[in-house]
C-alpha positions in Angstrom: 1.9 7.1 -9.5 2.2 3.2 -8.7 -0.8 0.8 -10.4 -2.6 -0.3 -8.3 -1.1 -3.8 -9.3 2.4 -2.5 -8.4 0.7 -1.6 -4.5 -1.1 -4.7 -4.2 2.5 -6.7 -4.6 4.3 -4.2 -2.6 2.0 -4.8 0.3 1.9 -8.6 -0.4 6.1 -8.1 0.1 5.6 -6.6 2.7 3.0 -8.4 5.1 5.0 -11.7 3.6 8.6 -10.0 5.3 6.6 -9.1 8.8 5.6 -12.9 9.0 9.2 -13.7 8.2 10.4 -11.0 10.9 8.2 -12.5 13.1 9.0 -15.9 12.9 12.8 -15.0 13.4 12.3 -13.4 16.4 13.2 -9.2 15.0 13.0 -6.9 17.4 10.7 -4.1 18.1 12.6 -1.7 15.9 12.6 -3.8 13.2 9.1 -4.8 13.3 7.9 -1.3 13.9 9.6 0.4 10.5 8.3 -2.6 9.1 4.2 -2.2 10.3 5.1 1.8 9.1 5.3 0.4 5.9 2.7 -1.7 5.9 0.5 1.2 6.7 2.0 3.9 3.8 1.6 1.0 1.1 -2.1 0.0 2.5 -2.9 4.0 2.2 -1.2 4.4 -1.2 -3.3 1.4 -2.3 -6.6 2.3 -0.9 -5.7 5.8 -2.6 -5.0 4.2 -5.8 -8.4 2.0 -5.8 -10.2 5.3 -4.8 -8.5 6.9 -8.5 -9.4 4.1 -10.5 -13.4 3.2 -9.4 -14.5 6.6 -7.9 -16.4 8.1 -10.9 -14.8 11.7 -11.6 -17.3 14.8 -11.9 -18.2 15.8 -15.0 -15.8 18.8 -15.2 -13.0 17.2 -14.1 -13.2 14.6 -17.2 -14.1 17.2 -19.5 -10.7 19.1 -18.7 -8.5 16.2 -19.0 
């Protein structure tokens, strides 16, 4: 599983190529596959966060 490090750059990469896509005039294809992946890294990340602060149950932690 990606840190949530890794995410956080992926989706900085990402938002940083839609403004670049933007700027050049890409068309709604383009843009589109690009805002999908936007979306799956913004998930993954908010997924990832949930992992790391969410405390686990007590029997979860005692089984690991």
């Amino acid at each position: 599983m990606p840190t949530v490090e890794s995410l956080h750059e992926r989706l900085s990469r990402l938002t940083s190529e839609r403004q670049e896509l933007r700027a050049t005039g890409a068309g709604a294809v383009v843009l589109e596959q690009n805002r999908m992946a936007i979306a799956g890294a913004q998930w993954e990340l908010a997924y990832a966060l949930i992992e790391r602060y969410v405390p686990q149950p007590e029997a979860a932690r005692s089984a690991a």
